[in-house]
N, CA, C and O atoms as CSV, one atom per row, in Angstrom:
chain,resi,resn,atom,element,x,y,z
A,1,UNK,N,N,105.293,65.502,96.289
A,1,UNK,CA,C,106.231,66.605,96.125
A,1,UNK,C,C,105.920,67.732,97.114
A,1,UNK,O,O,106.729,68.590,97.467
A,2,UNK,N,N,104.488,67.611,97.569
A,2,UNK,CA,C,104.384,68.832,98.222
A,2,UNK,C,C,104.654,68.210,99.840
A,2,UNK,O,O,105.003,69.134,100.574
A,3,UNK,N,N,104.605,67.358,100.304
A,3,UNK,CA,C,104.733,67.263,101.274
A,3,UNK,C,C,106.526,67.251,101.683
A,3,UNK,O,O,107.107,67.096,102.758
A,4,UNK,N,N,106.954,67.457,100.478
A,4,UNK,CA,C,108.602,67.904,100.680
A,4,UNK,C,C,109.264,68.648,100.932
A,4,UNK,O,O,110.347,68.629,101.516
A,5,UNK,N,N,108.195,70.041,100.166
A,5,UNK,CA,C,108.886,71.167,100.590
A,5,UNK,C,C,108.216,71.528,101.864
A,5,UNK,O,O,108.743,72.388,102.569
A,6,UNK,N,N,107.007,70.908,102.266
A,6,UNK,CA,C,106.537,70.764,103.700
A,6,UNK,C,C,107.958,70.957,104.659
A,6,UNK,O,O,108.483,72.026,104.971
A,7,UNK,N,N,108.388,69.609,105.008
A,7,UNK,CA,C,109.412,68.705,105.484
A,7,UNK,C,C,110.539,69.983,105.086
A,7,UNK,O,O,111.007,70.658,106.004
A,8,UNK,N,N,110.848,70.195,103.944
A,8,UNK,CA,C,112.063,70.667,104.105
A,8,UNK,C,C,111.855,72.319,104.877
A,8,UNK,O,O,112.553,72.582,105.856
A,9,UNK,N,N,111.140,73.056,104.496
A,9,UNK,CA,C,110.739,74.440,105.145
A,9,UNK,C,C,110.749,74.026,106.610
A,9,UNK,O,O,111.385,74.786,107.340
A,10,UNK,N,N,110.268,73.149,107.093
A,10,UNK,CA,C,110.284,72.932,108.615
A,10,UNK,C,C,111.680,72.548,108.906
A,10,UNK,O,O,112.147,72.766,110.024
A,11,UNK,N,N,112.235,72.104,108.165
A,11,UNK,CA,C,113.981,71.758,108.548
A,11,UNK,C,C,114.371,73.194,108.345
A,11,UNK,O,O,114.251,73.855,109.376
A,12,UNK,N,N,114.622,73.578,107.740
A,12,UNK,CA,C,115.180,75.166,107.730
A,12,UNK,C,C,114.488,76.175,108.812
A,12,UNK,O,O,114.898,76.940,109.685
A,13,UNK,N,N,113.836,75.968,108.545
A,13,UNK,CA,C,113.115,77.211,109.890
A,13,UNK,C,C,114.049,76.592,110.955
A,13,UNK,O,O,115.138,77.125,111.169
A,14,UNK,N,N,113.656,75.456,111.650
A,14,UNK,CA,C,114.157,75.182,113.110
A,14,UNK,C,C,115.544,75.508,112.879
A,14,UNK,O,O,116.056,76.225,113.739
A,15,UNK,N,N,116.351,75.100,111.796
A,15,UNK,CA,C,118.004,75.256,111.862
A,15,UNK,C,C,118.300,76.656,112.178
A,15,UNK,O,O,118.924,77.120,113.132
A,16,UNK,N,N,117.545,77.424,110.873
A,16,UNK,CA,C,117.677,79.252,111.331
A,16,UNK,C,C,117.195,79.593,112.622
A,16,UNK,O,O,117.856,80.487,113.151
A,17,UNK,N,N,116.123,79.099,113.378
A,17,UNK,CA,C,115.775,79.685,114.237
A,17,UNK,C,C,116.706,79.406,115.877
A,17,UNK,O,O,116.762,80.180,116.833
A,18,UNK,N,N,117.400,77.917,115.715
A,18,UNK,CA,C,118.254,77.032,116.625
A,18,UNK,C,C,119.513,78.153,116.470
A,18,UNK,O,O,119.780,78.916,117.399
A,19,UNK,N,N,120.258,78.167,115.185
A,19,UNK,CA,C,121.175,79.347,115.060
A,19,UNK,C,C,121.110,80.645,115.862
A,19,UNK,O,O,121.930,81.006,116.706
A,20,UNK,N,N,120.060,81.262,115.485
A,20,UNK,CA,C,119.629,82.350,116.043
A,20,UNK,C,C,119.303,82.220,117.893
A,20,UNK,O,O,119.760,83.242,118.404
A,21,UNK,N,N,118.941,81.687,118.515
A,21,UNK,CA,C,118.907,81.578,119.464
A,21,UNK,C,C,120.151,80.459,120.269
A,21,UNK,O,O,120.213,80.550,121.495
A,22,UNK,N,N,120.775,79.790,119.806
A,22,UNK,CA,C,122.024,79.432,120.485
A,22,UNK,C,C,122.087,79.555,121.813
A,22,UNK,O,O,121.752,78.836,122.755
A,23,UNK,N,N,122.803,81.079,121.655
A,23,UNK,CA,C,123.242,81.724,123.155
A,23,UNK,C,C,122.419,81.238,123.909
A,23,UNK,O,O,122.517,80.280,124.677
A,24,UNK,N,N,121.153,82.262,123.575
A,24,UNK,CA,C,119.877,82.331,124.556
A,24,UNK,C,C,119.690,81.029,125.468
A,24,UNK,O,O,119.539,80.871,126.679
A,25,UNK,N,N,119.759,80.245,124.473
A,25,UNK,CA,C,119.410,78.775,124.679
A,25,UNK,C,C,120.452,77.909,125.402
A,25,UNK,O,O,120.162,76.752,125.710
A,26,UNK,N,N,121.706,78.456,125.693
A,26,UNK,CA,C,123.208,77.924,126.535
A,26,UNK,C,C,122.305,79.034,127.780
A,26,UNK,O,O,121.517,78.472,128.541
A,27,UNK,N,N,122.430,80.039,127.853
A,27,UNK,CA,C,122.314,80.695,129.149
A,27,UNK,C,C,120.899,80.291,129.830
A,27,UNK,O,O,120.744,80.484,131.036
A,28,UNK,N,N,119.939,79.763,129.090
A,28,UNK,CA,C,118.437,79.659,129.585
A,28,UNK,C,C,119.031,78.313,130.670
A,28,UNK,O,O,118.750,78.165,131.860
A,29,UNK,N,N,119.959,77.401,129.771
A,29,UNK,CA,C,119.686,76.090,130.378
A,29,UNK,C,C,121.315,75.887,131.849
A,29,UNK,O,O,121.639,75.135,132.769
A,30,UNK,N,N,121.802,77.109,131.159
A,30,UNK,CA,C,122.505,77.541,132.514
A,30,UNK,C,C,122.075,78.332,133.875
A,30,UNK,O,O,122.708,78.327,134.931
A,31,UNK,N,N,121.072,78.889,133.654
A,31,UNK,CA,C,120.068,79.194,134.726
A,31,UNK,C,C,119.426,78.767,135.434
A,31,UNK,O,O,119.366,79.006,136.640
A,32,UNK,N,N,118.702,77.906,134.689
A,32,UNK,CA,C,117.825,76.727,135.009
A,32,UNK,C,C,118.272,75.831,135.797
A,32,UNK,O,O,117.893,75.589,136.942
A,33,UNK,N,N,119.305,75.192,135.031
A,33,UNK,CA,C,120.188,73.906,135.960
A,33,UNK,C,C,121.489,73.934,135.674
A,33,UNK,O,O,122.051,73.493,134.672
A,34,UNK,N,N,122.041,74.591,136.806
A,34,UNK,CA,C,123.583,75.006,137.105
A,34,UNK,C,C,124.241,73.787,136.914
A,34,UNK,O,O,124.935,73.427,135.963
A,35,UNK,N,N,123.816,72.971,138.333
A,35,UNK,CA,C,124.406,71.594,138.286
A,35,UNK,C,C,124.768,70.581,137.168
A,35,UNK,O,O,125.772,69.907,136.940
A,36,UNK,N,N,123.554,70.733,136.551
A,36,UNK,CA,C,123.740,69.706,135.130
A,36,UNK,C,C,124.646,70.791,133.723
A,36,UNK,O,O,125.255,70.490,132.696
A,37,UNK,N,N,124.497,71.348,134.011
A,37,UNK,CA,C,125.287,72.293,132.956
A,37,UNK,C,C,126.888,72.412,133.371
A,37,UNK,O,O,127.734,72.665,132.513
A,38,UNK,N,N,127.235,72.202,134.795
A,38,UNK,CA,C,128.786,72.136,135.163
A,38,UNK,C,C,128.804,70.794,134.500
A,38,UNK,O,O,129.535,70.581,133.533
A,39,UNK,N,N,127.986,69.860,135.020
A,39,UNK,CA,C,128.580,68.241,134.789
A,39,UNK,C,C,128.401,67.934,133.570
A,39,UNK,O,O,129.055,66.943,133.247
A,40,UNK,N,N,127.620,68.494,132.544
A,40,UNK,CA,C,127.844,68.251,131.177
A,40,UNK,C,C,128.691,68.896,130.122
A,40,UNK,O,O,129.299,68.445,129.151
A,41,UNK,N,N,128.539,70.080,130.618
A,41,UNK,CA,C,129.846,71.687,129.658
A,41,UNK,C,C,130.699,71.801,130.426
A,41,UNK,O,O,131.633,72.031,129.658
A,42,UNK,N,N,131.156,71.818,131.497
A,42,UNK,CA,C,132.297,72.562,131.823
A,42,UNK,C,C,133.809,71.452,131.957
A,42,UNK,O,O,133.861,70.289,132.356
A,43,UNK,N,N,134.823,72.280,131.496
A,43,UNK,CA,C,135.900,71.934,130.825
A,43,UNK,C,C,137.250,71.726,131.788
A,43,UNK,O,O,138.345,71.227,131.528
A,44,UNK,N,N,136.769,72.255,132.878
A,44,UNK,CA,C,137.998,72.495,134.294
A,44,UNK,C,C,136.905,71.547,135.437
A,44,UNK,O,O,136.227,72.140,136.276
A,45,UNK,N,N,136.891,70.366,135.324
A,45,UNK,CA,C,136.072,69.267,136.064
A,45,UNK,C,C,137.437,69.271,137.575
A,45,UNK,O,O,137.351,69.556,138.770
A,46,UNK,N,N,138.440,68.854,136.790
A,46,UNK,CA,C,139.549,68.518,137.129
A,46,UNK,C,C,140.881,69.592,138.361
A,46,UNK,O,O,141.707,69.218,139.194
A,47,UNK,N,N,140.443,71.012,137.838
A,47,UNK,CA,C,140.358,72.073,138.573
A,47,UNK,C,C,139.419,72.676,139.534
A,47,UNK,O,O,139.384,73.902,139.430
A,48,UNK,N,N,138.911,72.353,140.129
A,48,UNK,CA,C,137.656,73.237,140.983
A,48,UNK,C,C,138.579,74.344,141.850
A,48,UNK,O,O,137.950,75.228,142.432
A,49,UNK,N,N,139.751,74.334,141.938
A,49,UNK,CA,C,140.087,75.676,142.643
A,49,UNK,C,C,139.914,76.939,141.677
A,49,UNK,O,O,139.902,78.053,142.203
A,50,UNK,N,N,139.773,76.815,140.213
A,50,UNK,CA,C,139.348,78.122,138.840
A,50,UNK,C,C,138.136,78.579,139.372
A,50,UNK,O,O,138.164,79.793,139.577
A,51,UNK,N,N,136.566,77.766,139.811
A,51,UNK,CA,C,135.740,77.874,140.400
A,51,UNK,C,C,134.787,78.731,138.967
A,51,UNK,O,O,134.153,79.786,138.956
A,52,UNK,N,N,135.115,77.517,137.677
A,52,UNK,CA,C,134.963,78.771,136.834
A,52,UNK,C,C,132.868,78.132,136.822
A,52,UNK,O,O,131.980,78.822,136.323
A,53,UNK,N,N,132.709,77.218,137.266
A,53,UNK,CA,C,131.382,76.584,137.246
A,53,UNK,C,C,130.520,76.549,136.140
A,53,UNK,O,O,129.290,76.585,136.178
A,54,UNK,N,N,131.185,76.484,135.234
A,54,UNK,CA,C,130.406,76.056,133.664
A,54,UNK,C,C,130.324,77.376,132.628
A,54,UNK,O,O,129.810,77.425,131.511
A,55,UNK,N,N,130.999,78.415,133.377
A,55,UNK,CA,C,131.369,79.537,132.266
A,55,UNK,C,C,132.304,80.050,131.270
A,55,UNK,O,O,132.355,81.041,130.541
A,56,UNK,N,N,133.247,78.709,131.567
A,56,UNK,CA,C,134.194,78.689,130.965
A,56,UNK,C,C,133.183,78.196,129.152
A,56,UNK,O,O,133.227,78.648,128.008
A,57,UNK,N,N,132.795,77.640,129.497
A,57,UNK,CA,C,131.843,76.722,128.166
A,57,UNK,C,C,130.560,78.300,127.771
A,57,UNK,O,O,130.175,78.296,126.601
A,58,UNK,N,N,130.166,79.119,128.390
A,58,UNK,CA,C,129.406,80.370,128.426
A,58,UNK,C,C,130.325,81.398,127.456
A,58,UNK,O,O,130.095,81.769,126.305
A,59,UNK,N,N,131.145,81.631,128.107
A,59,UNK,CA,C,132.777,82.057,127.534
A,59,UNK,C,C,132.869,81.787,125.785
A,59,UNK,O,O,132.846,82.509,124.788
A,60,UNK,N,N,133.002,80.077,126.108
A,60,UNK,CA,C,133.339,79.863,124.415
A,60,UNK,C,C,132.158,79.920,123.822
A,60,UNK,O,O,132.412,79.657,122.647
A,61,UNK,N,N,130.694,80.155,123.950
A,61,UNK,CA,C,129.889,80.191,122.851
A,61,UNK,C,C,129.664,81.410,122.503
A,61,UNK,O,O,129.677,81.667,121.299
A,62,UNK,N,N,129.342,82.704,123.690
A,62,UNK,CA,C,129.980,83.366,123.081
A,62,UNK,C,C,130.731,84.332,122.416
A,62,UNK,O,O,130.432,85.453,122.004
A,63,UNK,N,N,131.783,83.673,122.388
A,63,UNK,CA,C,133.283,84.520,121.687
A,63,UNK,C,C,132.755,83.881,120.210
A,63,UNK,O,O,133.079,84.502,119.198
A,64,UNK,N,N,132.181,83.008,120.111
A,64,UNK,CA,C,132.008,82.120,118.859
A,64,UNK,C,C,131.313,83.000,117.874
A,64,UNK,O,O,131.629,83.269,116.715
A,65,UNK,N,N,130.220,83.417,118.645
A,65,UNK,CA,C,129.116,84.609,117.735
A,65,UNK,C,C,129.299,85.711,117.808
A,65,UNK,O,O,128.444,86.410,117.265
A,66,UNK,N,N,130.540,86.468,118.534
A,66,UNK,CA,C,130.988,87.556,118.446
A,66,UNK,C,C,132.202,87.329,117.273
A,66,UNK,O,O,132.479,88.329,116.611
A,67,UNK,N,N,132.860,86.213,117.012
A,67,UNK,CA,C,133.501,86.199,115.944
A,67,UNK,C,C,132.667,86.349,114.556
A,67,UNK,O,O,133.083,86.989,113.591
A,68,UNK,N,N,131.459,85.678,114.604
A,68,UNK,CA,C,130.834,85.906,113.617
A,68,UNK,C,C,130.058,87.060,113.093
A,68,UNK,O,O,129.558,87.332,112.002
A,69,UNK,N,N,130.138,87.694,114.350
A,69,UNK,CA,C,129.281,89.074,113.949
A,69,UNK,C,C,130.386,90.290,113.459
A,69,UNK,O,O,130.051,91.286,112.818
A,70,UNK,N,N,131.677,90.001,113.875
A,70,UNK,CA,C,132.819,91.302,113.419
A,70,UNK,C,C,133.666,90.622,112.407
A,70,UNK,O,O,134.865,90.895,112.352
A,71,UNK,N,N,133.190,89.852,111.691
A,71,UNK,CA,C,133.856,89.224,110.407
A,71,UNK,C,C,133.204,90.152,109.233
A,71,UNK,O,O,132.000,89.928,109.107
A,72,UNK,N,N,133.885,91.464,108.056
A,72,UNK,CA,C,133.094,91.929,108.041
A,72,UNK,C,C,133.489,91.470,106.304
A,72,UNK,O,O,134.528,91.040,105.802
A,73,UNK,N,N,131.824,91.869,105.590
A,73,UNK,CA,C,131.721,91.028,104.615
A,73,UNK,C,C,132.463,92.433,103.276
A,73,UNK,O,O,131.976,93.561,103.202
A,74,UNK,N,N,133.370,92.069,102.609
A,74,UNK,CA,C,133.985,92.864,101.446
A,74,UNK,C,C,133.264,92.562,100.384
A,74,UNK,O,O,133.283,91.371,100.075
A,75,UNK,N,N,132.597,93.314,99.690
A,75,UNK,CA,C,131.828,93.011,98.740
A,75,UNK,C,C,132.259,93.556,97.661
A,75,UNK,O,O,131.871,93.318,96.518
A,76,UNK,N,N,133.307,94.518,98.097
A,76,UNK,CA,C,133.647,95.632,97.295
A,76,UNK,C,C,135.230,95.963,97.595
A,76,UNK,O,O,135.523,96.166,98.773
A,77,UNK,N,N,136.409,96.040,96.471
A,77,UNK,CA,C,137.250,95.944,97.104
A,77,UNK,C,C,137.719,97.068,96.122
A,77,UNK,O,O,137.852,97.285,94.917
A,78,UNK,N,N,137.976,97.954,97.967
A,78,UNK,CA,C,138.765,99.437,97.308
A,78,UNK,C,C,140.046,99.508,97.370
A,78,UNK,O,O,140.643,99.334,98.433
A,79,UNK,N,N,140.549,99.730,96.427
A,79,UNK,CA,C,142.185,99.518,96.202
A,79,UNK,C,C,142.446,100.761,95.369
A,79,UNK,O,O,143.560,100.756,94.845
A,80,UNK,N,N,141.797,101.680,95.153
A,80,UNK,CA,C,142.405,102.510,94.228
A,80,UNK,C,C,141.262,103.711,94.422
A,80,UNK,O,O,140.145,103.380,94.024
A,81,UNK,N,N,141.343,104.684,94.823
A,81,UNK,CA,C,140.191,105.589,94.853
A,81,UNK,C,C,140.602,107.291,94.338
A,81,UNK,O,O,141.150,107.980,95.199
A,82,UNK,N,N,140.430,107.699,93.461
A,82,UNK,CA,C,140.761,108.711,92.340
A,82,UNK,C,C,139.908,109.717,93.455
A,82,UNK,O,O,139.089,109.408,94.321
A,83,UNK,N,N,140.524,111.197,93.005
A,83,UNK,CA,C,140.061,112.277,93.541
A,83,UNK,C,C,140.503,113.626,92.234
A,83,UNK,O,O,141.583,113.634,91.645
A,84,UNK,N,N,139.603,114.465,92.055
A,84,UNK,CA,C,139.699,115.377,91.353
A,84,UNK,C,C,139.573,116.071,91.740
A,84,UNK,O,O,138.668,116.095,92.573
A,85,UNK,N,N,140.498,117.477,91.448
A,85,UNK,CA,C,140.039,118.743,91.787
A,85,UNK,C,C,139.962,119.752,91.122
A,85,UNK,O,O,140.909,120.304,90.562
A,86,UNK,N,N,138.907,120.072,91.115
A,86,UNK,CA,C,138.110,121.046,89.875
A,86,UNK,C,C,137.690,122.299,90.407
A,86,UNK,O,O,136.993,122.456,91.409
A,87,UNK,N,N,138.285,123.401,89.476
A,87,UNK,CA,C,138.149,124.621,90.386
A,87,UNK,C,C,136.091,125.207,89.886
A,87,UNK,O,O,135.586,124.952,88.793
A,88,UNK,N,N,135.462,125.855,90.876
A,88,UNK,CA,C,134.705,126.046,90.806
A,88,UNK,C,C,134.313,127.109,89.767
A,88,UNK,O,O,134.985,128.050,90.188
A,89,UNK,N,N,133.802,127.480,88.912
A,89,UNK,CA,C,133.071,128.236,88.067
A,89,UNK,C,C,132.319,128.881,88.465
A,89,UNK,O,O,131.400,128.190,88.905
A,90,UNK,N,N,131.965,130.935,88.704
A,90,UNK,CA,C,131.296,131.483,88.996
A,90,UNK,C,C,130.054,131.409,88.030
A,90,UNK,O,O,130.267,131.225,86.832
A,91,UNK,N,N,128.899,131.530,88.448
A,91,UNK,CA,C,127.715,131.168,87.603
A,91,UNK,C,C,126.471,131.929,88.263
A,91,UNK,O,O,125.926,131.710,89.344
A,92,UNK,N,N,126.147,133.027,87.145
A,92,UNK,CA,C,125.511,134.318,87.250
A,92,UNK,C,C,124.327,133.823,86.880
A,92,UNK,O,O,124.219,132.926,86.044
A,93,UNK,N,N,123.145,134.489,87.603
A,93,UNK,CA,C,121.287,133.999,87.211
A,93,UNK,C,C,121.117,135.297,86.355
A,93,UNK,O,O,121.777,136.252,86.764
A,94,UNK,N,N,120.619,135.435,85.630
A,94,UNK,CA,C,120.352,136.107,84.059
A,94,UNK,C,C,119.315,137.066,84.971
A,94,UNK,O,O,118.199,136.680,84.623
A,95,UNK,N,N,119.161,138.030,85.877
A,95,UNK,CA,C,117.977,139.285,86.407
A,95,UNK,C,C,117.143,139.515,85.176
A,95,UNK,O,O,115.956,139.624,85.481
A,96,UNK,N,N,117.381,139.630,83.832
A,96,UNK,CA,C,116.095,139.480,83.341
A,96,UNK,C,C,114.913,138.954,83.094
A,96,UNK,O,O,113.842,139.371,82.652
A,97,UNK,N,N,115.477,137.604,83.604
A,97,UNK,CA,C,114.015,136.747,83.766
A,97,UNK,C,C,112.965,137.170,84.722
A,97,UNK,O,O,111.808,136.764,84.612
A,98,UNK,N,N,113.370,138.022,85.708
A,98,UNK,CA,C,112.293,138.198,86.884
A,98,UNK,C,C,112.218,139.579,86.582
A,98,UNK,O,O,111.988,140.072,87.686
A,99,UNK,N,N,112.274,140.586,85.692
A,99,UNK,CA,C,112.165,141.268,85.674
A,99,UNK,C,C,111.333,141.911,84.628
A,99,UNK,O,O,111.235,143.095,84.306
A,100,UNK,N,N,110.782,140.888,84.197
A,100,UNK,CA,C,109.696,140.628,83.057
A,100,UNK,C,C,108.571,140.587,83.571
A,100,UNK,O,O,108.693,140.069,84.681
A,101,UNK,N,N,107.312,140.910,83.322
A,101,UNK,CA,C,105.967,140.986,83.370
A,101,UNK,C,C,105.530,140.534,82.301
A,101,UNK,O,O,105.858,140.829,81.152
A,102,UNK,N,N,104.378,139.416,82.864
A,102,UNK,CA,C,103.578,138.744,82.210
A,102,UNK,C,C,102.454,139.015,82.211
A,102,UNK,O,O,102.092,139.444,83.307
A,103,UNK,N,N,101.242,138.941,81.041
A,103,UNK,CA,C,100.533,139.600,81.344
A,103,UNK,C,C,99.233,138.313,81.441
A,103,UNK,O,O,98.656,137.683,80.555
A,104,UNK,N,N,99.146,138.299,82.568
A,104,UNK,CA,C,98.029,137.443,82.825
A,104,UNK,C,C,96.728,137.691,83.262
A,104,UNK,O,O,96.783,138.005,84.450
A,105,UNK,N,N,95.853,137.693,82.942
A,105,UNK,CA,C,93.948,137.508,83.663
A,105,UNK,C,C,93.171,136.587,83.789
A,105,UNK,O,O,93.403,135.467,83.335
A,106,UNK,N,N,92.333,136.834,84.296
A,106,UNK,CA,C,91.968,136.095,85.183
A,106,UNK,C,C,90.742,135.599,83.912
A,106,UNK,O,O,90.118,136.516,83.379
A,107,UNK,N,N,90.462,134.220,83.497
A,107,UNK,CA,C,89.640,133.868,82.946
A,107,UNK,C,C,88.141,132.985,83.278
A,107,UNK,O,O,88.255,131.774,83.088
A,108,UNK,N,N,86.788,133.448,83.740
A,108,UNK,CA,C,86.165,133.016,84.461
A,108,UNK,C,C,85.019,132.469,83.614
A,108,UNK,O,O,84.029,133.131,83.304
A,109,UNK,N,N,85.370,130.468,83.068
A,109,UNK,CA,C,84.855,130.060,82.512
A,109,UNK,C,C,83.540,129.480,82.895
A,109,UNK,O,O,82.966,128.835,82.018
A,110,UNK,N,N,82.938,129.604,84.109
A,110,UNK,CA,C,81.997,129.458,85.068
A,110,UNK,C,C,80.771,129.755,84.119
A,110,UNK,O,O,80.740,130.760,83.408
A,111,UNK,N,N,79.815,128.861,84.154
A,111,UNK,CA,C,78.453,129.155,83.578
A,111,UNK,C,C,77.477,128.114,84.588
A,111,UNK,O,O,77.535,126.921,84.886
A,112,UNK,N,N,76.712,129.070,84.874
A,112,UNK,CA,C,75.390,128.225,85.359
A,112,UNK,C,C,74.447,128.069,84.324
A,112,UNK,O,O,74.329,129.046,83.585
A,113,UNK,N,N,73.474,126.702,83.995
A,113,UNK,CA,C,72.669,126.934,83.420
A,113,UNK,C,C,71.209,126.268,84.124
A,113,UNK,O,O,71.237,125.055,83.914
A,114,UNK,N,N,70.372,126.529,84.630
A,114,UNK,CA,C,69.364,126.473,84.938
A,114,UNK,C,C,68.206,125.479,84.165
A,114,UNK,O,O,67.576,125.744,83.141
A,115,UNK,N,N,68.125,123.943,85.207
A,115,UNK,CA,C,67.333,123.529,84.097
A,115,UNK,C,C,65.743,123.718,84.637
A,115,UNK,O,O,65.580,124.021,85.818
A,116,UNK,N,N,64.986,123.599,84.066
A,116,UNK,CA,C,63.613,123.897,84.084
A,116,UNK,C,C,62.994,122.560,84.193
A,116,UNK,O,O,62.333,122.378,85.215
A,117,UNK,N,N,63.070,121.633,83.387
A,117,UNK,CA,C,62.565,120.557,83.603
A,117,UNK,C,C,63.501,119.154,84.312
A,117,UNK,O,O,64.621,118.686,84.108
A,118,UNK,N,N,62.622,118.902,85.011
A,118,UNK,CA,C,63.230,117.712,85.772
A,118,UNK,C,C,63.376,116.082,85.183
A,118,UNK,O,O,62.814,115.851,84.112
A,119,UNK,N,N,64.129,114.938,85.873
A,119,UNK,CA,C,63.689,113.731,84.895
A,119,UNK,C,C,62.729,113.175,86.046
A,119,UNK,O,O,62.912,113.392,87.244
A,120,UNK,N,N,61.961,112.629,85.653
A,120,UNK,CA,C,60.582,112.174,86.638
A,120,UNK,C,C,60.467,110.770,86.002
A,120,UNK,O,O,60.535,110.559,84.792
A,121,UNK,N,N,60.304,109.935,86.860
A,121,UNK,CA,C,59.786,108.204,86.272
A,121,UNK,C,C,58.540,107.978,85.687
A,121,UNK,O,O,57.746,108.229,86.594
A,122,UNK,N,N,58.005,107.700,84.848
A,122,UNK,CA,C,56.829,107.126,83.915
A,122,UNK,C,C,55.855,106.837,84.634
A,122,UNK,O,O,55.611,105.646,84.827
A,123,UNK,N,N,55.165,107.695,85.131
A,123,UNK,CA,C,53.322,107.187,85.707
A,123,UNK,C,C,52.633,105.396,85.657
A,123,UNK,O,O,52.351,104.887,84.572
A,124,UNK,N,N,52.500,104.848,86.609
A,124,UNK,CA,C,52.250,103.699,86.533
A,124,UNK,C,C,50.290,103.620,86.195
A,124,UNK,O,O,49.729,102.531,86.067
């Protein structure tokens, strides 16, 4: 059993990570080797006066992941949004509170006491 979810975690990683790099991975191998990338992707073989040389296939991957990135997700659907308007209420701070004195001192519970004898270890 365990060597399953082994196997399967390694299938998912590479899929997410293949996803995720796509593009990267069309333009790396269009860099690399022009030639083999016209003669395997490109779609106007038949045209060479377009002179589009394998970007036509660059083109469609991607428009592909720009479709997927401005698809936007509704999670929440606003159809009706209420507004109130409520007149504001003047609201006075009571000046007697700060105008009170408290009578506070200062209480200095501090005691030293002085010990005289020390603890000393047992004479061998």
């Amino acid at each position: 059993m365990k060597n399953w979810k082994v196997i399967l975690s390694i299938i998912f990683s590479t899929l997410i990570l293949y996803n995720s790099l796509r593009v990267s991975i069309t333009y790396l191998y269009y860099n690399l080797d022009t030639k083999g990338f016209i003669e395997a992707y490109c779609e106007n073989k038949d045209k060479p006066e377009l002179q589009c040389n394998g970007k036509c296939h660059l083109k469609k991957v991607t428009k592909t992941t720009d479709e997927e990135k401005n698809q936007p997700i509704q999670l929440i659907d606003f159809k009706d949004i209420l507004l109130y308007n409520q007149n504001i209420s003047s609201h006075e701070i009571d000046t007697n509170i700060f105008q009170t004195k408290s009578n506070f001192f200062y209480l200095n519970l501090y005691n030293f006491r002085l010990l005289d004898s020390y603890f000393h270890p047992p004479n061998v």
